[in-house]
TORPA-4810 file (N, C-alpha, C, O; in nm, 3 decimals):
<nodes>
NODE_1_3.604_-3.343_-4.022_3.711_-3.249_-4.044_3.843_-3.327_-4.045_3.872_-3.412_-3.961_X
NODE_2_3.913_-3.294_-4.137_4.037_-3.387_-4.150_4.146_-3.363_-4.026_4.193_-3.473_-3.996_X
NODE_3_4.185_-3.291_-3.970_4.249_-3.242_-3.861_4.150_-3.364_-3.753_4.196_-3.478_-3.742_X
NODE_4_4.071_-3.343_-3.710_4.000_-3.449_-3.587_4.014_-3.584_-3.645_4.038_-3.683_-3.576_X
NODE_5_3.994_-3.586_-3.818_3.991_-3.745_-3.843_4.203_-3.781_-3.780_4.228_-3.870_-3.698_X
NODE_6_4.291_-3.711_-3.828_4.431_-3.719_-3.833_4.433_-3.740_-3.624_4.447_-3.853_-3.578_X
NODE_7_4.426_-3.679_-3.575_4.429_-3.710_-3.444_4.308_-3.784_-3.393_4.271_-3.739_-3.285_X
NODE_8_4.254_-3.858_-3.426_4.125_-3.908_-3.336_4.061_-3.867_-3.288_4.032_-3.903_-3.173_X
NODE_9_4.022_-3.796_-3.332_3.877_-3.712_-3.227_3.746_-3.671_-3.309_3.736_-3.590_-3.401_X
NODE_10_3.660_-3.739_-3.254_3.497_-3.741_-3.301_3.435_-3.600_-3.330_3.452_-3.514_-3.244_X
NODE_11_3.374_-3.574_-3.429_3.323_-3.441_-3.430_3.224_-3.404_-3.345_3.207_-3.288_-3.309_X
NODE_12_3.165_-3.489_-3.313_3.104_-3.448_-3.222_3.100_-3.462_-3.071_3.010_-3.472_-2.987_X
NODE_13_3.222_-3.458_-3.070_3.315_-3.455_-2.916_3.334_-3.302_-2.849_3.328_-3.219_-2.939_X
NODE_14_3.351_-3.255_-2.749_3.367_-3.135_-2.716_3.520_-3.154_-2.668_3.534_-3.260_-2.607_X
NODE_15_3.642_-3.076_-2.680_3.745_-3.051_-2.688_3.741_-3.016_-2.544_3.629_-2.992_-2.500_X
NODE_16_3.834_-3.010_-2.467_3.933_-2.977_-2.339_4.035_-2.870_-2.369_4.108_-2.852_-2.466_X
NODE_17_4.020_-2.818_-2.278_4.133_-2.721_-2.287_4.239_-2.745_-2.307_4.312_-2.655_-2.349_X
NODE_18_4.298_-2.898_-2.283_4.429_-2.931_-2.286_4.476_-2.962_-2.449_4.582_-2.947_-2.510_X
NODE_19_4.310_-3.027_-2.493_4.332_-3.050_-2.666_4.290_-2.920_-2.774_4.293_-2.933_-2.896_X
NODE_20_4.256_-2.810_-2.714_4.238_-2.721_-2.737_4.388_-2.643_-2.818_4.418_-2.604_-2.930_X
NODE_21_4.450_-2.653_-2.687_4.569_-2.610_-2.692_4.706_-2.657_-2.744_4.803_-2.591_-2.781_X
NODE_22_4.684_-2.814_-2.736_4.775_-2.854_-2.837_4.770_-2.875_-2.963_4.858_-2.909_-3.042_X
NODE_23_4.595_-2.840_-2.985_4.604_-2.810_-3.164_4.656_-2.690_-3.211_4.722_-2.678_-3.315_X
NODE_24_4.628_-2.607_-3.139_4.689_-2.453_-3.149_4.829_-2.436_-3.161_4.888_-2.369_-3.246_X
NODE_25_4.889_-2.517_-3.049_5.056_-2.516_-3.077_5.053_-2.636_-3.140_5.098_-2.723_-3.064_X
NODE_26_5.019_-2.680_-3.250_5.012_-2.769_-3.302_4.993_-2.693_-3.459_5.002_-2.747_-3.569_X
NODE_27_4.966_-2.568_-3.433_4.947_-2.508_-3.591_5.060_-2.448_-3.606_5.096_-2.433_-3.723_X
NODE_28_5.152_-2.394_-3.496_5.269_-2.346_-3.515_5.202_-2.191_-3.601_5.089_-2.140_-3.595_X
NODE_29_5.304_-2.156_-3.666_5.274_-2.052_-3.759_5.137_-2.000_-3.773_5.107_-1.881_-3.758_X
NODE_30_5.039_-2.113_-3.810_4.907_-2.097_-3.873_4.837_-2.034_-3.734_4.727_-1.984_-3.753_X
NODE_31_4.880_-2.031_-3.619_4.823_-1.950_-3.508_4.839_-1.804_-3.562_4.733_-1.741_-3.572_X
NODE_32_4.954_-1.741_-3.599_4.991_-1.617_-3.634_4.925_-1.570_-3.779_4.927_-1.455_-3.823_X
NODE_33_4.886_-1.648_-3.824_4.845_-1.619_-3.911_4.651_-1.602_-3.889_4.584_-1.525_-3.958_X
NODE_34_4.598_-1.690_-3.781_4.513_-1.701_-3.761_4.495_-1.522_-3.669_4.388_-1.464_-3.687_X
NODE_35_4.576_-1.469_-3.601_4.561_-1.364_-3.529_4.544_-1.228_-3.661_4.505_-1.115_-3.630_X
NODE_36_4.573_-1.257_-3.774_4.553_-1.118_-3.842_4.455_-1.193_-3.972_4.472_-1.171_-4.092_X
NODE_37_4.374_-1.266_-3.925_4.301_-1.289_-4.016_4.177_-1.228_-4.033_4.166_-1.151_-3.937_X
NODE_38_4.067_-1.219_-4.111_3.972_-1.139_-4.180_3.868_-1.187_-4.034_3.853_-1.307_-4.010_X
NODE_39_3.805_-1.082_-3.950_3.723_-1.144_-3.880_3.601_-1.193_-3.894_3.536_-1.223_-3.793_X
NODE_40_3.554_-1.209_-4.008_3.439_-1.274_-4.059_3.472_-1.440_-4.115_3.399_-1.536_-4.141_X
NODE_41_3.619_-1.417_-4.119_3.662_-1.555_-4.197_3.665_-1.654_-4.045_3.606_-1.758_-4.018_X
NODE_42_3.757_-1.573_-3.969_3.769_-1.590_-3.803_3.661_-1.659_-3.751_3.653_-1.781_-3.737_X
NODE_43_3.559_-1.556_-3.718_3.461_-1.651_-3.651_3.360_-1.758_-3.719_3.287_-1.840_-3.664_X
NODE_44_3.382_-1.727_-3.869_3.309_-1.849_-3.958_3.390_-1.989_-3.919_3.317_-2.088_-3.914_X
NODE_45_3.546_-2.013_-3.886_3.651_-2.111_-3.844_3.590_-2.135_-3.688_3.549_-2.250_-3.669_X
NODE_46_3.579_-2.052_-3.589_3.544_-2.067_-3.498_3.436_-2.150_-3.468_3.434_-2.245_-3.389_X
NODE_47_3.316_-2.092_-3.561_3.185_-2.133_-3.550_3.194_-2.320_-3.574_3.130_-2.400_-3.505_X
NODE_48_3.278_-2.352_-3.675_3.280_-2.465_-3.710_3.330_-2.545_-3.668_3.294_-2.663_-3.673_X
NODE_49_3.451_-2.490_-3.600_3.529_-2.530_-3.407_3.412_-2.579_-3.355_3.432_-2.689_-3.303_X
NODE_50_3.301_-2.546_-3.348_3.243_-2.526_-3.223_3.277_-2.462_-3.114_3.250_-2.515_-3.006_X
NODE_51_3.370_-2.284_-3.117_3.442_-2.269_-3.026_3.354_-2.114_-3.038_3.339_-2.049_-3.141_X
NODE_52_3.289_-2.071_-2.863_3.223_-1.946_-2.859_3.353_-1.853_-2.795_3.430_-1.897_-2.710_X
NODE_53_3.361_-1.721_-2.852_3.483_-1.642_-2.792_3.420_-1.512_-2.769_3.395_-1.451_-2.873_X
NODE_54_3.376_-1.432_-2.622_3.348_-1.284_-2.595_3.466_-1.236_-2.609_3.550_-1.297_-2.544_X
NODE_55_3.513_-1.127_-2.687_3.624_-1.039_-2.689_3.507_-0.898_-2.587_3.392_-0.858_-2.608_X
NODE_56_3.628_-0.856_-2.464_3.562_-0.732_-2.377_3.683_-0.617_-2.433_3.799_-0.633_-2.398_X
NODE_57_3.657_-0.540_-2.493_3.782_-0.422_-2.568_3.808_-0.353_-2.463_3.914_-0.292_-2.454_X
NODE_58_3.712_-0.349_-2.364_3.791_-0.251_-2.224_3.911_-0.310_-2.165_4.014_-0.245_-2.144_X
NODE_59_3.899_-0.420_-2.142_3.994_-0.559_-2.057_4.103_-0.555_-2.206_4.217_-0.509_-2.209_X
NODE_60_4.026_-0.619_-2.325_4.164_-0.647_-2.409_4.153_-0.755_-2.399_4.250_-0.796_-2.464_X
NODE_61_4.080_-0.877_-2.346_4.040_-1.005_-2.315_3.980_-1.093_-2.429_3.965_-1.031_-2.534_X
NODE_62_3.949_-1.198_-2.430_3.865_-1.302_-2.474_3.840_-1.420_-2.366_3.929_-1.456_-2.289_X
NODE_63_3.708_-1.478_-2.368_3.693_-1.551_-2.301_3.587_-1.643_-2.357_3.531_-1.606_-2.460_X
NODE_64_3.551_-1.764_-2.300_3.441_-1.866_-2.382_3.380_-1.928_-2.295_3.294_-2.010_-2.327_X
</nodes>
């Protein structure tokens, strides 16, 4: 993935919360854009993250 090749990181590395998060604020905008996106497109991006997310609609939560 060109994003892991641009920062160094192996694909088949498991991410930290800390690098998690600075790719995210690292997308700037593309986060907001990522929040109203098609949710099939969503978790197909996710899936390829390697990133698992429970949304609980009672709570209003996500968690992994």
């Amino acid at each position: 993935m060109r994003a892991e090749r641009e920062i160094g990181l192996q694909p088949t590395r498991r991410f930290t919360k800390e690098q998690v998060r600075e790719l995210v604020e690292g997308l700037g905008e593309m986060a907001t854009v990522l929040t109203s996106a098609d949710p099939k497109l969503k978790a197909q991006f996710y899936d390829e993250l390697g990133i698992s997310v429970t949304y609980d609609p009672r709570r209003r939560t996500a968690s992994h």
